[in-house]
C-alpha positions as CSV (number, residue, x, y, z in Angstrom):
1,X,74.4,-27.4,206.2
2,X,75.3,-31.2,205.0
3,X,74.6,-31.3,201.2
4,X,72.9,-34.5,200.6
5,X,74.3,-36.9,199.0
6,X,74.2,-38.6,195.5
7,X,71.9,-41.7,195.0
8,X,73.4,-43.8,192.0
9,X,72.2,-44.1,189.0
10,X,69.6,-46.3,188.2
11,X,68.6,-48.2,185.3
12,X,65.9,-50.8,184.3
13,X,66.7,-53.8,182.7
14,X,63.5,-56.1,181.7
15,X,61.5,-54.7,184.1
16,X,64.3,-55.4,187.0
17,X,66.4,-52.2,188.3
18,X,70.1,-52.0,189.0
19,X,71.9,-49.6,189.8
20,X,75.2,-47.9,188.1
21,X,77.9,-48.6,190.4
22,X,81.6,-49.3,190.3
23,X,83.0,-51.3,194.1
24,X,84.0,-48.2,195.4
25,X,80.8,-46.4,195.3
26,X,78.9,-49.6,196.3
27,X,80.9,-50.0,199.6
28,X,80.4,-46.2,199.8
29,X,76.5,-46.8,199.9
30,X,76.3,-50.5,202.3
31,X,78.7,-47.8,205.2
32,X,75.5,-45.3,204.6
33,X,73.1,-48.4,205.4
34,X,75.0,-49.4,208.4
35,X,74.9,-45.9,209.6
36,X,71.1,-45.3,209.3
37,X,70.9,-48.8,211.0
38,X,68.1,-49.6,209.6
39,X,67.4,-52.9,207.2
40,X,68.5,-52.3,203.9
41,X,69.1,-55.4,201.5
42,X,71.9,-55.3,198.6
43,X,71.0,-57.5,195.3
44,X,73.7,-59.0,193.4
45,X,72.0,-59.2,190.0
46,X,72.8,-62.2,187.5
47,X,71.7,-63.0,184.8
48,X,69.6,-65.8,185.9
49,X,67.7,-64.0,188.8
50,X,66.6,-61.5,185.8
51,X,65.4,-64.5,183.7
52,X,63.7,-66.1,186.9
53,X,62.1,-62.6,187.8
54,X,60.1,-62.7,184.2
55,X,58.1,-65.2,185.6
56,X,58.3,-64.8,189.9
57,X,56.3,-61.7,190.3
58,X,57.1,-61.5,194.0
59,X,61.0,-62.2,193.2
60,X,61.1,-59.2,190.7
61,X,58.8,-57.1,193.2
62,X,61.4,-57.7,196.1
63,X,64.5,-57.0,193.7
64,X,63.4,-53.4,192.6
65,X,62.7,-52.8,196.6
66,X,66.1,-53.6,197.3
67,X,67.7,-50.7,198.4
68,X,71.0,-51.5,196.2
69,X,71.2,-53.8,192.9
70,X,75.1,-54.3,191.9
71,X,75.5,-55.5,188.3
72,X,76.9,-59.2,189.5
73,X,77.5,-60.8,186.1
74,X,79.6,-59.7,182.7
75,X,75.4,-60.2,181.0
76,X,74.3,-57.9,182.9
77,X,76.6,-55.2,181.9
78,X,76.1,-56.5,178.1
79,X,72.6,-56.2,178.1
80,X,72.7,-52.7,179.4
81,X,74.9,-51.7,177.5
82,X,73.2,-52.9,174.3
83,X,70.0,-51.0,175.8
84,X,72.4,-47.7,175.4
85,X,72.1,-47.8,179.3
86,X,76.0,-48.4,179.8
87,X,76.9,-49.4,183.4
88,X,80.6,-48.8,185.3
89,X,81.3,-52.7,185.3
90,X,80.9,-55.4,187.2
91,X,80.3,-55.6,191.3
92,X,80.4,-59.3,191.8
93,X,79.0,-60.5,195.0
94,X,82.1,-62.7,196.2
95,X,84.4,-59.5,195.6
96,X,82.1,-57.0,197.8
97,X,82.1,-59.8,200.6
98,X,86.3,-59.7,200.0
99,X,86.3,-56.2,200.5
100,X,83.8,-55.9,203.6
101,X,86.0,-58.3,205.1
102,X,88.9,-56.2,204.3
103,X,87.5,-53.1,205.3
104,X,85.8,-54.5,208.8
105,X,89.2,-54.4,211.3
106,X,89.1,-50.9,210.9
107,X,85.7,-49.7,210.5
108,X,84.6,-52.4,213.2
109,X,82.1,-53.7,211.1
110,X,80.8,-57.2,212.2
111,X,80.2,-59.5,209.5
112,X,78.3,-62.5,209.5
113,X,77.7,-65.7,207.2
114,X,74.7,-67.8,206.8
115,X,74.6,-70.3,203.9
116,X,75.9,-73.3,202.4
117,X,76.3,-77.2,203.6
118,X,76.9,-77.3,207.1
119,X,80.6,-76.2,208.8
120,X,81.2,-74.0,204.7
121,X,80.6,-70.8,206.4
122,X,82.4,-71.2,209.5
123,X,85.3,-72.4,207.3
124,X,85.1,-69.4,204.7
125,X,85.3,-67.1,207.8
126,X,88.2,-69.4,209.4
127,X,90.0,-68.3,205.6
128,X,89.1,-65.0,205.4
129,X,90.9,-64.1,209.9
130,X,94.2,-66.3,207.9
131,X,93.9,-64.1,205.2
132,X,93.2,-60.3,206.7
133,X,95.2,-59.2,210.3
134,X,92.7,-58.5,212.8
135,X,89.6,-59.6,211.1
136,X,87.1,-61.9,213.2
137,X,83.6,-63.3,212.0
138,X,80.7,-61.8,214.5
139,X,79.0,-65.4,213.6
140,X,77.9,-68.2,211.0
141,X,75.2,-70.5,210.3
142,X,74.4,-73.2,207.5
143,X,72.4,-72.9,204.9
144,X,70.5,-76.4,205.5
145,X,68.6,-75.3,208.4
146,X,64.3,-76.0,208.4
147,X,63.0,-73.8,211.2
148,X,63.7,-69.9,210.5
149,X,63.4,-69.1,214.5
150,X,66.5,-70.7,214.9
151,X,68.8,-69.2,212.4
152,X,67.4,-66.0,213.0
153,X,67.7,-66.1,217.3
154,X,71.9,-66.8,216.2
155,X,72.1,-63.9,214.1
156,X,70.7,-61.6,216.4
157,X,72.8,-63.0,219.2
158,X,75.8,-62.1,217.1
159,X,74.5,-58.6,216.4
160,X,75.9,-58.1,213.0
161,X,76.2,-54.9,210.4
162,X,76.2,-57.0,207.3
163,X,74.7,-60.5,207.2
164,X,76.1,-62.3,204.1
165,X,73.6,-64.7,202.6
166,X,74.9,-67.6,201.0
167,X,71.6,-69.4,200.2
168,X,71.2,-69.8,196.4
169,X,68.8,-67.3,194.5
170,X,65.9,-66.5,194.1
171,X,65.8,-68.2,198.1
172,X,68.4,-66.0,199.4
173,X,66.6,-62.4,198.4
174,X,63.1,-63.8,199.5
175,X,64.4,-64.7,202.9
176,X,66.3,-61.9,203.5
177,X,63.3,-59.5,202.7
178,X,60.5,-61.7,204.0
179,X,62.3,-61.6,207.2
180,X,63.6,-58.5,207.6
181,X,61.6,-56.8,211.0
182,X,62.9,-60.7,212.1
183,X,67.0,-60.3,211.0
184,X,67.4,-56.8,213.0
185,X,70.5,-56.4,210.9
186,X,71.6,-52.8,208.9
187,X,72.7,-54.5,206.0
188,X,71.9,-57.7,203.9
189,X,73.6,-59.2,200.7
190,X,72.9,-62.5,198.8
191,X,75.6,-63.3,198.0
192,X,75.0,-67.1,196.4
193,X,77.6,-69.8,196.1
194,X,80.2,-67.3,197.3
195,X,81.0,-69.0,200.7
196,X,81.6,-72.4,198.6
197,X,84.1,-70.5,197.1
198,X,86.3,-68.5,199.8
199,X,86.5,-71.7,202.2
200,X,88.3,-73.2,199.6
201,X,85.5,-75.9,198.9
202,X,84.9,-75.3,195.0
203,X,87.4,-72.8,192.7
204,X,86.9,-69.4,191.1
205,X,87.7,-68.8,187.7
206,X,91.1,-67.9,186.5
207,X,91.3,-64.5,186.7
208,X,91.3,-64.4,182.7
209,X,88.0,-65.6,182.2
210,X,86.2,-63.6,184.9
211,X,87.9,-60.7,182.9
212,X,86.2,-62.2,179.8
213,X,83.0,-62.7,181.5
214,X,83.1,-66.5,181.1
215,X,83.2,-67.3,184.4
216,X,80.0,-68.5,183.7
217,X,81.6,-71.6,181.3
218,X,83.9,-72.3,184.0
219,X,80.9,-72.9,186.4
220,X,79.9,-75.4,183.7
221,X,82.8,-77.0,182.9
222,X,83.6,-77.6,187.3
223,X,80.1,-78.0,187.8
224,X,78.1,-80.4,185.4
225,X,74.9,-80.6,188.2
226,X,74.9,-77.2,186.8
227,X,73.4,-77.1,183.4
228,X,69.9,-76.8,184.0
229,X,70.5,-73.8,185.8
230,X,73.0,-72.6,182.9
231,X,69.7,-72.9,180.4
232,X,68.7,-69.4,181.6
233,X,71.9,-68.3,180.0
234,X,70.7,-68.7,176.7
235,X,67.0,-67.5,177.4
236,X,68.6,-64.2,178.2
237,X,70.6,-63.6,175.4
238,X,67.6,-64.0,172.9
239,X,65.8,-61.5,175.5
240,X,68.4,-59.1,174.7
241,X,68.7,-59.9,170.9
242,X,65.2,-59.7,170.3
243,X,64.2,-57.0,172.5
244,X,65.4,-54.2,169.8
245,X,67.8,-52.8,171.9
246,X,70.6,-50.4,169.9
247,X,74.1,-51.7,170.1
């Protein structure tokens, strides 16, 4: 008899769930999804979507429905921690797309990108087949489109495992869920400005600040348009300073 596996451990986090998971055991669960082929959809969890869920009741609804909630942000894994809920560390979303991409050749996974100005995704996937032997995007789409019927009749023509949604947040999440019977797909991730990233169009932190969690200033500092979003940086810290929590 097949002993049943594990479901991580979950923890709550102003009224928003995510789940205690390090890469490994996150990739571990999206393979489950794609067997079961049925829709499951993977959060990656900032700090901002937690501050925008206070006040989006169907946002927060749809996040603790999601089937797996990653810890995306070094915030995240502060406040949790200070809540004497400790997580294993960060799962940032443009790392888990790296590794699914990495991992497809051999498990034959078919990935595909949606999101982003127009010809980003097809670019980020022209990177990622230069970057990994024998990897090939099932399909892509821009994130600029108006009418839902159409992006959604080319992801099902491309019959993908993992659909990798590049569409900003809380957008992304609400799509992805709202259209779910629609998508016909095993596996969805938001994975926000990701795609921007990988094709080459805007740059990643050094890796010294993402390991210092100010990845975050960086954004700032490349992205000025930027700072109004960046004000639900502060709003969460004096959550988590005035919430009580132990240290």
């Amino acid at each position: 008899m097949e002993t049943e596996k594990k479901k991580p451990d979950c923890v709550e986090l102003f009224s928003c769930k995510v789940h205690a998971v390090d890469m490994e055991e996150a990739v571990l669960r999206i393979d489950d999804f794609i067997r079961e082929n049925t829709f499951h959809l993977v959060v990656t969890l900032g700090t901002e979507m937690v501050v925008q869920a206070q006040k989006d009741e169907e946002f927060r609804a749809i996040l603790n429905k999601a089937d797996l909630v990653v810890p995306d942000s070094a915030g995240i894994c502060w406040a949790c921690r200070r809540a004497g809920t400790p997580l294993k560390g960060r799962v940032p979303g443009i790392d888990i797309l790296q590794r699914l991409a990495a991992l497809a050749p051999e498990k034959n996974w078919r990935l595909f990108f949606l999101g982003s100005a127009p010809g980003v995704a097809e670019e980020a996937g022209k990177a990622l087949s230069e970057k990994i032997p024998g990897f090939s995007p099932a399909g892509s789409f821009h994130g600029y489109f108006k009418d839902d019927a159409e992006a959604i009749e080319c992801i099902r023509e491309a019959r993908p495992d993992i659909l990798l949604a590049a569409l900003g947040s809380p957008r992304q999440e609400k799509w992805l869920w709202n259209n779910r019977e629609r998508l016909q797909v095993p596996v969805a991730i938001g994975i926000g400005g990701s795609l921007d990233v990988i094709s080459g169009r805007r740059r990643r932190a050094p890796s010294w600040m993402q390991k210092m969690g100010l990845e975050w200033l960086h954004r700032l500092l490349t992205e000025p348009s930027r700072f109004k979003r960046m004000q639900a940086l502060p709003a969460f810290v004096r959550m988590v300073l005035t919430r009580g929590e132990k240290t």
